[in-house]
C-alpha positions as CSV (number, residue, x, y, z in Angstrom):
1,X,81.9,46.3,-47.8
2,X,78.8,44.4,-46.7
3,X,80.9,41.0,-45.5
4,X,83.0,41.8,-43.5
5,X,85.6,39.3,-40.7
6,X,86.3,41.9,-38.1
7,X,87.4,40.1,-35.0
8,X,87.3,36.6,-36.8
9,X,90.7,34.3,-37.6
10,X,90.8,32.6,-40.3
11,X,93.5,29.5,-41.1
12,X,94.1,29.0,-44.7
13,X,96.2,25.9,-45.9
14,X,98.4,26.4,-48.9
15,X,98.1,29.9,-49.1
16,X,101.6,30.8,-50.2
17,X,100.6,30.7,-53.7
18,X,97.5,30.2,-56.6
19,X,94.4,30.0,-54.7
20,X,94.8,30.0,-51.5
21,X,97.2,33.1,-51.1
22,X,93.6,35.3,-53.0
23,X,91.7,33.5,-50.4
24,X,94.5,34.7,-47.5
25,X,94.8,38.5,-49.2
26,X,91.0,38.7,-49.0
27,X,89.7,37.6,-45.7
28,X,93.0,40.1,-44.5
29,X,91.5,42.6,-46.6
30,X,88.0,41.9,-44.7
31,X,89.4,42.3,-41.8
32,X,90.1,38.6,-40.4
33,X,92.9,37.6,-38.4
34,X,94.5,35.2,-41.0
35,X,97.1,32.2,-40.2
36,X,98.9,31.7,-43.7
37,X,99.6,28.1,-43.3
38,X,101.9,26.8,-46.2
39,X,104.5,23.9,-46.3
40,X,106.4,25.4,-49.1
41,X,106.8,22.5,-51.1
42,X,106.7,21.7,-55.5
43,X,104.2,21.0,-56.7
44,X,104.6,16.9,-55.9
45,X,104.9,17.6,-52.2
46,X,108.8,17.1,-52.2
47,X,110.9,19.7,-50.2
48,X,109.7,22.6,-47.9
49,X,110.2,26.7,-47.1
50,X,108.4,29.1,-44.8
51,X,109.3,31.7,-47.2
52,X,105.8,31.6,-49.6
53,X,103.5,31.8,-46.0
54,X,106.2,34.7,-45.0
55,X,105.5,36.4,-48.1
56,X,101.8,36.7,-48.5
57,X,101.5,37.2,-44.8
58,X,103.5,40.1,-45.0
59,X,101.4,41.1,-47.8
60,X,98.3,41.1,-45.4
61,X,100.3,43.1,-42.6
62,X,101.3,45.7,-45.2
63,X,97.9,46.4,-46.9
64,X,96.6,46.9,-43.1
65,X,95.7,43.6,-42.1
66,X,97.0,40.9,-39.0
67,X,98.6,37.7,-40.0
68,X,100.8,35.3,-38.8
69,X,103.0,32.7,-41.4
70,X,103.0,29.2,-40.5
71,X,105.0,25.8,-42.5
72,X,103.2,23.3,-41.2
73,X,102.3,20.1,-43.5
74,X,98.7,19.5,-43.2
75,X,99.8,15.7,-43.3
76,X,101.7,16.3,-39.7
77,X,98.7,16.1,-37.1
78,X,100.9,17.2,-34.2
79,X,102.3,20.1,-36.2
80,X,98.4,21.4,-37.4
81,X,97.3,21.2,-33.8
82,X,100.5,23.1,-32.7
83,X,99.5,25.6,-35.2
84,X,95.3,25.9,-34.0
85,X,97.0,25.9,-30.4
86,X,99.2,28.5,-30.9
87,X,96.5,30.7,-33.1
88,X,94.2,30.5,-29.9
89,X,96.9,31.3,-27.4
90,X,97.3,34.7,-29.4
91,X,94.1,35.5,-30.6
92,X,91.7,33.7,-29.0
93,X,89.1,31.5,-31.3
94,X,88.8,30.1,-34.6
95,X,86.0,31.5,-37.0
96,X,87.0,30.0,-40.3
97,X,89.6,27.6,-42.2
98,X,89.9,26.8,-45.5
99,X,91.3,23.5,-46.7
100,X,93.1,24.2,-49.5
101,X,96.6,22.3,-49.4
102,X,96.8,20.1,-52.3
103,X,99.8,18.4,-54.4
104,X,99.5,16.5,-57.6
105,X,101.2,13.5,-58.6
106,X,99.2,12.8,-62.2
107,X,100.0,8.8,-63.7
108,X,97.3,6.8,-65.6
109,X,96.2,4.2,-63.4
110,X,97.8,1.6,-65.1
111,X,101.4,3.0,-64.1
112,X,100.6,4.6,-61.2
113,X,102.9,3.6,-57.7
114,X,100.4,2.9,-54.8
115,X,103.1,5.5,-53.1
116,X,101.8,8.2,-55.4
117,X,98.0,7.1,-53.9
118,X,98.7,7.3,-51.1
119,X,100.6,10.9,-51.0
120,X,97.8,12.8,-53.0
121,X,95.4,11.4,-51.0
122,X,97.3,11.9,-47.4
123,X,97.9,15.7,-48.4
124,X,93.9,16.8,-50.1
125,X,92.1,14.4,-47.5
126,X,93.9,13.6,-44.6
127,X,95.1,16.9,-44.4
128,X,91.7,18.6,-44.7
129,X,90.7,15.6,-41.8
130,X,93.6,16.4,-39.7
131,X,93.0,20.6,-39.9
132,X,89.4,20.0,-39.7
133,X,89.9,18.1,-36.6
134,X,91.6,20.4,-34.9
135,X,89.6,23.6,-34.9
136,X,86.3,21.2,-34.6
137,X,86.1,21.4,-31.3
138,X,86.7,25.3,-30.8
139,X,84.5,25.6,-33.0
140,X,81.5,23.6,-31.2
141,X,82.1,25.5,-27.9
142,X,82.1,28.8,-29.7
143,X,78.9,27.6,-31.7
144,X,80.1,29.3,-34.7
145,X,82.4,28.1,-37.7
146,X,83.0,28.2,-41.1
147,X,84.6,25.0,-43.5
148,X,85.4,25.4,-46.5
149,X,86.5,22.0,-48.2
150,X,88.6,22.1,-51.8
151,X,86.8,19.7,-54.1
152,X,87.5,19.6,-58.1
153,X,85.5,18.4,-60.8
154,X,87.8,15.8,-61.3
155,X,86.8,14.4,-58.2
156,X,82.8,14.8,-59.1
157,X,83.0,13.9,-62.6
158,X,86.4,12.3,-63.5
159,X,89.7,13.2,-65.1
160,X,91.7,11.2,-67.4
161,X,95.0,10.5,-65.7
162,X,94.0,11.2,-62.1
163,X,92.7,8.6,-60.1
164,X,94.5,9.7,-56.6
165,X,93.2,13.3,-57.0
166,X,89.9,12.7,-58.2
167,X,89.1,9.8,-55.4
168,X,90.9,12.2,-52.5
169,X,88.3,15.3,-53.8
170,X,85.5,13.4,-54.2
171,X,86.3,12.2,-50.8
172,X,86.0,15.4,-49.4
173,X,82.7,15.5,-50.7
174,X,81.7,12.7,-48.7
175,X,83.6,14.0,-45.8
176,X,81.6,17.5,-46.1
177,X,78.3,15.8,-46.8
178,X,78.4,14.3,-42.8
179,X,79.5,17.2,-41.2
180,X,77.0,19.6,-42.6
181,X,75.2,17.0,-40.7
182,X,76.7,17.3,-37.3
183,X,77.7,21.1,-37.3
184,X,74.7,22.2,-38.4
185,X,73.0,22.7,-34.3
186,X,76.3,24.3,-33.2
187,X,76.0,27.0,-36.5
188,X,79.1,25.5,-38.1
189,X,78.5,24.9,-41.7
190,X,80.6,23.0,-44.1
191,X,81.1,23.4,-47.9
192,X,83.2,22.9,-50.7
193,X,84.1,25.1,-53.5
194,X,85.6,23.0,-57.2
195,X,87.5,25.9,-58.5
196,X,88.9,25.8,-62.0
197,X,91.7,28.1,-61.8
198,X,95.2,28.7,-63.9
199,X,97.3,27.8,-61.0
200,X,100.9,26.1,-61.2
201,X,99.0,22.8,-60.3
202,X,97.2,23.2,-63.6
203,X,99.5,25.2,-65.9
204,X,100.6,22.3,-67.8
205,X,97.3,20.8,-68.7
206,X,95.7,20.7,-71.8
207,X,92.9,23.7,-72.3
208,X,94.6,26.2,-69.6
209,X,97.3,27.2,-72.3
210,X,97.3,31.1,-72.0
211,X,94.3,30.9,-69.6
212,X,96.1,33.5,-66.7
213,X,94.1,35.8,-67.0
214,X,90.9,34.4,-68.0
215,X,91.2,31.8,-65.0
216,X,92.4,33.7,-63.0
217,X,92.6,32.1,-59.1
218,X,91.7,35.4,-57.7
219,X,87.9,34.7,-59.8
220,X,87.3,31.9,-57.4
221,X,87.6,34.1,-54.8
222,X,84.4,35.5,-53.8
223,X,82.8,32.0,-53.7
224,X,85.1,30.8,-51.0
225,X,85.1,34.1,-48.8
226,X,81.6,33.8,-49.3
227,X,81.5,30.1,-47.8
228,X,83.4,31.8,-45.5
229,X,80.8,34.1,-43.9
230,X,77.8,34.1,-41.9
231,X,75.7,33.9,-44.9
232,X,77.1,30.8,-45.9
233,X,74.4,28.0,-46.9
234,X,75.5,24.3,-45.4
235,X,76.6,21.6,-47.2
236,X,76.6,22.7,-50.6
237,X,79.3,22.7,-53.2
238,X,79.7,25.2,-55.6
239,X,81.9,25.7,-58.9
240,X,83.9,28.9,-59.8
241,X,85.3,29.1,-63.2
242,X,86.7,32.3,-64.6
243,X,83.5,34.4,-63.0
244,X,81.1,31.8,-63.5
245,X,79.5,30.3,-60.5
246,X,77.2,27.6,-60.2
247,X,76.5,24.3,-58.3
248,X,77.2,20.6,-58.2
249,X,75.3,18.4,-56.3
250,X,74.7,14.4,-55.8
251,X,71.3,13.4,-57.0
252,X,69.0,10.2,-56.9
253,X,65.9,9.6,-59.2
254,X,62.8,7.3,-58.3
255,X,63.9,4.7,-59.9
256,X,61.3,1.2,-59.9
257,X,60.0,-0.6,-57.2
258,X,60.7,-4.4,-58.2
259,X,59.3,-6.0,-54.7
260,X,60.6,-8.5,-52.9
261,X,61.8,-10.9,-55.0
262,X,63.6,-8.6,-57.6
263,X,65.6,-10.5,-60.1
264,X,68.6,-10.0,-62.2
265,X,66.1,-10.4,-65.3
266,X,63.8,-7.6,-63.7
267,X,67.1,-5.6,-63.1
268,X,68.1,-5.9,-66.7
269,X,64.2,-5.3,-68.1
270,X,63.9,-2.0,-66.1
271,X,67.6,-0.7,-66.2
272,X,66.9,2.5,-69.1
273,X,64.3,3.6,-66.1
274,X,66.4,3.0,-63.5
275,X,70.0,4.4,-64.9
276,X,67.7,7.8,-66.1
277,X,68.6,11.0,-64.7
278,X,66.6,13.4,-67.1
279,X,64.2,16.0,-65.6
280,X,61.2,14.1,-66.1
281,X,62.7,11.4,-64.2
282,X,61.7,12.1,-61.1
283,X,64.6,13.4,-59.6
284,X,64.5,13.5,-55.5
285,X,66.8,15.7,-53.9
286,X,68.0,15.6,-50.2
287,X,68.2,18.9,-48.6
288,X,70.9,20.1,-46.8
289,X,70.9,21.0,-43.2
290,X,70.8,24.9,-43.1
């Protein structure tokens, strides 16, 4: 085992179940410390139990490894900085975290409640903000850190039907694309992984009808404990889909220079040049920070 987390602690939101809990089970199995942060909620948010984090972090202790359960909702600032406090009081530092909490709450825009905005948005962004937040600083003074950032493709390309999902994971995007930026001279990288996985938060939709096993949430896996390591490239997000992985990315082309006194007529002469992405476009890329 060539990647390995001895004497590293990991926190992993929404790990009681689906993708998180494979993340959890295999930074344990690498040898991290892991905090097993889940709220215990459905699927919508609604309700709470400690007994899903219990569960998987007993599952860690008994195949060998050290991990500690923990309810906190990633939307409860004081509670996720209780939880970072407490996981330094016992072991020390904070190497990695995973934001992974998420909750869906699907409408067409047209009937969706601004209450429903603002809940899928408060759990996927504010809670990765508010986790993120927390170990930031522990992770500056160590100069050493991991973030991984849960993004989805309906956030990157669009998703009938999800409007508060896909702006709160695109978000993340934007949210990773600065601190790649400002972690990069203290060696704490930031990335995000868009997984497409059979989870209970996709079950239900159409195209993942008996799709357990060929999307299976433990095939996203390796891509996150990968973005997890000290091999991890910065600010890049990559895709994970039933043992496919591959890479998103935000692009601009040339374009046309129009001068200074551009008009809407010049705009609407050059727009096939300026609207085309092909390859023989002149795409221009902006590097990330390694």
């Amino acid at each position: 085992m060539n990647i390995s987390f001895e004497g590293q602690v990991a926190i992993v939101t929404g790990a009681g179940g689906g993708l998180g809990k494979q993340h959890a089970l295999e930074l344990g199995r690498r040898g991290a410390k892991v905090v097993v942060n889940d709220l215990g909620g459905a699927l919508d948010g609604s309700g709470g139990s400690a007994s899903a984090a219990e569960l998987v972090a007993q599952e860690i202790c008994d195949n060998g490894g050290t991990a500690v359960a923990n309810d906190a909702s990633v939307t409860d600032f004081e509670a996720v900085q209780a939880m970072v406090d407490e996981t330094v009081a016992n072991w020390g530092r904070i190497d990695v975290l995973v934001n992974n909490a998420g909750i869906l709450r699907d409408k067409t825009f047209s009937k969706l409640e601004l209450e429903n905005w603002h809940a899928v948005l408060d759990v996927h962004l504010t809670g990765s903000l508010n986790a993120t937040k927390c170990v930031w600083p522990i992770m500056v003074e160590q100069k050493y850190g991991r973030i991984v950032m849960t993004t989805s493709t309906s956030g990157l390309f669009g998703n009938f039907g999800q409007s508060n999902y896909g702006a709160a994971k695109l978000g993340l995007v934007g949210f990773m694309n600065t601190l790649r930026f400002e972690g990069a001279k203290y060696n704490v990288f930031t990335n995000a992984i868009a997984p497409i996985a059979a989870t209970r938060m996709t079950v239900e939709l159409p195209g993942f009808e008996d799709s357990a096993e060929r999307l299976a949430p433990e095939l996203v896996t390796p891509a996150v404990v990968f973005l997890c390591s000290d091999k991890a490239p910065n600010g890049r997000i990559i895709q994970a889909a039933g043992g496919r992985y591959y890479s998103a990315d935000i692009r601009e082309n040339v374009g046309v220079d129009l001068g200074l006194d551009a008009s809407v007529e010049d705009i609407e002469k050059n727009i096939d040049t300026i609207l085309d992405m092909s390859s023989n476009a002149g795409i221009l890329e902006r590097t990330p920070h390694r």
